[in-house]
N, C-alpha and C positions, 0 to 999 in steps of 0.2 A: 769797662773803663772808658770815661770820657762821654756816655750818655747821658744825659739830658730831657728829661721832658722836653718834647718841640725842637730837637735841633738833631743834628744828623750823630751817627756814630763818628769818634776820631777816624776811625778807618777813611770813611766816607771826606772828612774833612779832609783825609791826605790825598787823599785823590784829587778834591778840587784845588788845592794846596799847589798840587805837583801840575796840573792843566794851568793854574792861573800864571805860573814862573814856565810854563812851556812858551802860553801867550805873551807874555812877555819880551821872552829872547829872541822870538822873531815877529816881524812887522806887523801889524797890528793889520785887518782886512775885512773891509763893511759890502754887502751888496750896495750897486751904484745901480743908476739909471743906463750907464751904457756898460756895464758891467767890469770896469777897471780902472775904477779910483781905488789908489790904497794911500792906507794911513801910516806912513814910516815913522813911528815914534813922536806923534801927537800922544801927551798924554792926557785920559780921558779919566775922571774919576777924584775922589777925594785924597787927601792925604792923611794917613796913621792920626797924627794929630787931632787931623779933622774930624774922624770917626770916635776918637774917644770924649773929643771935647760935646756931641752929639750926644754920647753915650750917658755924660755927666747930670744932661739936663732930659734924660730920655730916664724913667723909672724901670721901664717894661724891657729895656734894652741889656744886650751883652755882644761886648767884643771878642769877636772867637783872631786872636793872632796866628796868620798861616803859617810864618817865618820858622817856629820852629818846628814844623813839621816835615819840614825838608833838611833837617840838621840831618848830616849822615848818607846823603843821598848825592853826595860827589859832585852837586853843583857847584860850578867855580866862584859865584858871586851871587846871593840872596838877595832879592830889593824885601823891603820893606811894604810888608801885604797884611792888610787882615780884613775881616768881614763885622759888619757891621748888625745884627739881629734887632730885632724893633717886633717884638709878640703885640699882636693887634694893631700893627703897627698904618697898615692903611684905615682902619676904621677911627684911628687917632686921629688921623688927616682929614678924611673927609664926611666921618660919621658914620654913623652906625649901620651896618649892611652893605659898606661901600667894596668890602671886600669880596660878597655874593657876584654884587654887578659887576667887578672886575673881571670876574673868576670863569662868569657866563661869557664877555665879551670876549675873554681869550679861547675859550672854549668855541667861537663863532667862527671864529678867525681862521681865512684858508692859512693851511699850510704845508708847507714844502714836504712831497715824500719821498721825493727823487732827489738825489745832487749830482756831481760832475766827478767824476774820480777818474784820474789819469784819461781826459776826454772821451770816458762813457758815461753817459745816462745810467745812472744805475739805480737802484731801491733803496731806499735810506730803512734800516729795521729798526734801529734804535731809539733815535732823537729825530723829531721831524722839527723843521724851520718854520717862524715866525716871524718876519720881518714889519715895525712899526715906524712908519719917518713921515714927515709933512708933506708926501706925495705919494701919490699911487703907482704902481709897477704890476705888469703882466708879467709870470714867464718866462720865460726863455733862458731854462735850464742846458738845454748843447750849446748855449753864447754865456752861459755863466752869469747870469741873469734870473735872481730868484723873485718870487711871491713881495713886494710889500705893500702895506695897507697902510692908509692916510690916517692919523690919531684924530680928527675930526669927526669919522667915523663909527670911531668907540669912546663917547663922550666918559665916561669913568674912569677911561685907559689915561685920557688926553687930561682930564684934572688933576690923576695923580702925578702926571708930568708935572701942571704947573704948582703941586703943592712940593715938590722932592725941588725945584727950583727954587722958589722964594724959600724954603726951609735951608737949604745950604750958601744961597748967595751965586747959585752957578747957574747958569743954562744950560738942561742935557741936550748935549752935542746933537749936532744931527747929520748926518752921513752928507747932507749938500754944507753943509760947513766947512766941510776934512778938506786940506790943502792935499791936489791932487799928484798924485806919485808918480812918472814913468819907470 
């Protein structure tokens, strides 16, 4: 039930359903340059509307709605979530193969295998990190200080920026944007 060619099982969709409403309910947090800028409810991202009105003028596109997939799960207030699918959808943007050289670039890309848990250094098994912003960062995982790479860099990465920008009307945020949180 609920698969799809190209899109994940519902199961899987509640999962990310249930992580996207976790992120939500508490402050939102980017790696920084000095490792402790946070983003206390800047919101970053499209609105429902936004995505379906996207969806209207996209053929290849489906909106998968999160919202009811937490129906039942004893959260006190639901916002208003769904994900937006776009199949072939960066080689729409910037042509044919563009999804290869993305694919390679992120694949080049250091990334994070250790993170900070309760002030240890510890092995990340699962997810390793990937940080992309208009500056370069070393390091320094015991100061909470991860990995990031400059999109200048990875000229593919850095186009699909500005084509997801001039396609929505927005600027993707960039972590020296975030008004800084003590």
């Amino acid at each position: 039930e609920g698969e799809e060619e190209g899109l994940t099982s519902s199961r899987d969709v509640s999962v990310v359903a249930g992580r996207v409403y976790h992120h939500v309910r508490r402050p939102w947090r980017e790696p920084s340059r000095n490792g402790d800028r946070r983003n206390a409810g800047v919101v970053c991202g499209l609105s429902v509307a936004s995505l379906q009105a996207f969806a209207k003028r996209i053929t290849s596109s489906q909106i998968i709605d999160l919202k009811p997939l937490l129906d039942g799960c004893g959260f006190p207030r639901i916002p208003e979530a769904a994900v937006l699918v776009v199949r072939g959808g960066v080689d729409m943007l910037l042509g044919s193969k563009a999804d290869a050289a993305i694919l390679a670039e992120v694949r080049r890309m250091p990334k994070d295998t250790t993170s900070l848990y309760k002030g240890v250094v510890v092995n990340k098994r699962a997810r390793h990190n990937n940080c992309i912003a208009d500056y370069e960062q070393t390091p320094d995982i015991a100061h909470g200080k991860g990995t990031v790479v400059r999109f200048a860099d990875y000229p593919s990465t850095d186009a699909l920026r500005t084509e997801l920008a001039e396609l929505t009307g927005h600027p993707l945020v960039s972590v020296d944007a975030l008004p800084a949180v003590s």
